[in-house]
ZAPA-241490 format. One record per residue: residue number from 1; residue in three letters; x, y, z of N, C-alpha, C, CB in turn. Coordinates in pm, whole numbers, plus 50000, padded with zeros to 5 digits. Last residue first. Glycine has a CB too. Layout:
nr_rest_n.east_n.north_n.up_ca.east_ca.north_ca.up_c.east_c.north_c.up_cb.east_cb.north_cb.up
NUM_ALA_X_Y_Z_X_Y_Z_X_Y_Z_X_Y_Z
...
END
This chain:
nr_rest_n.east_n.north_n.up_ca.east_ca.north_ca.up_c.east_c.north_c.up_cb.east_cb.north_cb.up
71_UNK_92406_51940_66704_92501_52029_66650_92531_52093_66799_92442_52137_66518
70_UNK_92293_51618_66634_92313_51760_66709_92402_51781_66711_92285_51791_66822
69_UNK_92364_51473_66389_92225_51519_66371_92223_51619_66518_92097_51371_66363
68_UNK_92601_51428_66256_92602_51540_66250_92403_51589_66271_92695_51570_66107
67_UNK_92583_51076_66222_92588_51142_66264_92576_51279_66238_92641_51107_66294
66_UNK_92298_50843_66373_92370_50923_66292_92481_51041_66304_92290_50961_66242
65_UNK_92314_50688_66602_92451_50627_66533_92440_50762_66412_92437_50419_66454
64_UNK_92084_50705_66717_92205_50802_66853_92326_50789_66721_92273_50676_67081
63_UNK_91787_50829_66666_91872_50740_66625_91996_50843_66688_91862_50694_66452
62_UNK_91548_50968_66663_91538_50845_66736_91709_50757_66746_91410_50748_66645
61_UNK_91564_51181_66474_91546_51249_66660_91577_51119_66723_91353_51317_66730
60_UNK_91538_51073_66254_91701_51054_66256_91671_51083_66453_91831_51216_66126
59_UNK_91270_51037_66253_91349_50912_66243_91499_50955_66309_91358_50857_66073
58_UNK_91209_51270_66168_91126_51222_66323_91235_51075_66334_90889_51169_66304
57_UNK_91328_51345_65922_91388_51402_66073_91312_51363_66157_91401_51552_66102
56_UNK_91172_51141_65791_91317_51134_65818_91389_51205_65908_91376_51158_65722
55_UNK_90922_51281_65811_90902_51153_65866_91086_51084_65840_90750_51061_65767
54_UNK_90992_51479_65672_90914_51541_65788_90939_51388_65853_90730_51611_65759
53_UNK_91034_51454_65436_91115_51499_65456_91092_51522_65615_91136_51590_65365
52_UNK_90792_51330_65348_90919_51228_65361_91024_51297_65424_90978_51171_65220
51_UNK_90635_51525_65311_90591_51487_65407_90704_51365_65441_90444_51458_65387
50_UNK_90758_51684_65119_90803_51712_65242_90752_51637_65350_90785_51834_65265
49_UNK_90857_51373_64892_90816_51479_64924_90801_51580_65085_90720_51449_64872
48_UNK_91203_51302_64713_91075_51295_64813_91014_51402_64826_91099_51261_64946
47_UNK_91321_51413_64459_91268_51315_64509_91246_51251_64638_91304_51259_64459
46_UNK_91370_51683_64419_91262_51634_64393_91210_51470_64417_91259_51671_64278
45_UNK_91617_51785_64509_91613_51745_64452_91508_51696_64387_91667_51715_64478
44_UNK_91525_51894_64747_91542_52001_64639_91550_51945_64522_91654_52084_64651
43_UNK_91535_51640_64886_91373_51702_64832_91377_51841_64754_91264_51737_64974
42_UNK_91761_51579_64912_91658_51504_64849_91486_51578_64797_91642_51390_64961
41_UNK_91809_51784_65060_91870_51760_64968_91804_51671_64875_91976_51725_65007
40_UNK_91736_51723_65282_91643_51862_65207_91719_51882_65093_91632_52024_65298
39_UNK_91810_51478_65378_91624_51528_65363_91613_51656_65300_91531_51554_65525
38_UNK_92044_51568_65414_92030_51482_65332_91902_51488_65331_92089_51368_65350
37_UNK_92154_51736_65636_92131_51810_65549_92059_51701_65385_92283_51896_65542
36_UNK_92196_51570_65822_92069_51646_65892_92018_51783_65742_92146_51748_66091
35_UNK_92448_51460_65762_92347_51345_65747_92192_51438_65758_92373_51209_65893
34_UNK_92625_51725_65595_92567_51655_65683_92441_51541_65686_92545_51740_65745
33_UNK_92872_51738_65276_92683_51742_65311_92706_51661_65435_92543_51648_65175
32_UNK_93048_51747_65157_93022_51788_65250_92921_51804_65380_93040_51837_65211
31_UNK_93048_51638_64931_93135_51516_65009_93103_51604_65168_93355_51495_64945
30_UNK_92696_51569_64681_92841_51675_64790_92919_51600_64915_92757_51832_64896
29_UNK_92641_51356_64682_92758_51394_64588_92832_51478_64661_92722_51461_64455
28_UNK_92458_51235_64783_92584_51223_64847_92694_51277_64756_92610_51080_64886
27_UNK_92197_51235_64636_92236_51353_64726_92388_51321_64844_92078_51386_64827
26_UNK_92270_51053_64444_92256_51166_64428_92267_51275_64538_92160_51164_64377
25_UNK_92252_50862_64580_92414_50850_64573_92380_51006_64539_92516_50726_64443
24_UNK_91986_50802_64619_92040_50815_64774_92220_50886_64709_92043_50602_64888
23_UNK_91912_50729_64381_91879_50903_64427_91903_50867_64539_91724_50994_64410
22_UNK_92087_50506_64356_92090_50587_64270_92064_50721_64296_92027_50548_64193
21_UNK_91897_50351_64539_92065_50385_64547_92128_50480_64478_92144_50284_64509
20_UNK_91601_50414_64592_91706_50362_64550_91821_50385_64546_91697_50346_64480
19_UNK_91333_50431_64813_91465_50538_64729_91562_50433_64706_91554_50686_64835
18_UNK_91154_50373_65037_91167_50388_64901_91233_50411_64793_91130_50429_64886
17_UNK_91137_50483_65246_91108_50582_65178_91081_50573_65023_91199_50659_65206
16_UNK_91216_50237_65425_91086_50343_65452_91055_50413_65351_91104_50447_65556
15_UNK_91469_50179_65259_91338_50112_65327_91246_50160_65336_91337_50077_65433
14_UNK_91643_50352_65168_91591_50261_65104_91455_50164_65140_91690_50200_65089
13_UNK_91625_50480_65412_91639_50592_65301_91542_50442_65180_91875_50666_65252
12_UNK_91749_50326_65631_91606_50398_65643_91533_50417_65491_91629_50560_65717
11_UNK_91988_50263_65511_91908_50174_65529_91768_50234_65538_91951_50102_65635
10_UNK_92086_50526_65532_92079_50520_65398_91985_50366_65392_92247_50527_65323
9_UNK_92093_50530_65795_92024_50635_65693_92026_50610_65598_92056_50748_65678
8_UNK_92310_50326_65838_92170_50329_65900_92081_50405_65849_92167_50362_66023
7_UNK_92498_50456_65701_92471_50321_65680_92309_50276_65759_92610_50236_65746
6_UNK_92655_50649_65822_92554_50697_65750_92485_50542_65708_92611_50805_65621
5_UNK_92881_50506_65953_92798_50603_65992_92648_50634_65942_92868_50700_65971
4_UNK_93068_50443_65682_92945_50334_65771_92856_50427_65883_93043_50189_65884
3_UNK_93014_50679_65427_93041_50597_65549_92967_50471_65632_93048_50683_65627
2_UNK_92873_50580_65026_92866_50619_65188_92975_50553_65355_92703_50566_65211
1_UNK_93017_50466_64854_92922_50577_64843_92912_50651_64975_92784_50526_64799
END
């Protein structure tokens, strides 16, 4: 489903947020999608809300292994 890269976000994703594998694979469909584009993907999607979407970019600011989080 995912790189190992993304393996720490998708740990967050299931932990903190709650989200199952299922609406984590959902917003990995696109093969293009950045790790900094997966919070608003999820939440166009409807599953989280912005305050999840707000407390995943305070998470990713902490983390050096994601990647495509500075551009």
């Amino acid at each position: 489903m995912t790189s190992p890269p993304f393996k720490a976000l998708v740990d967050f994703l299931q932990t903190d947020c709650n989200l199952s594998k299922e609406a984590i694979a959902i917003a990995f469909r696109n093969p293009l999608l950045s790790a900094n584009q997966v919070p608003i993907a999820l939440w166009q999607l409807g599953l989280i809300s912005l305050d999840d979407v707000s407390k995943i970019f305070d998470w990713m600011e902490t983390q050096t292994d994601v990647p495509a989080i500075a551009a």
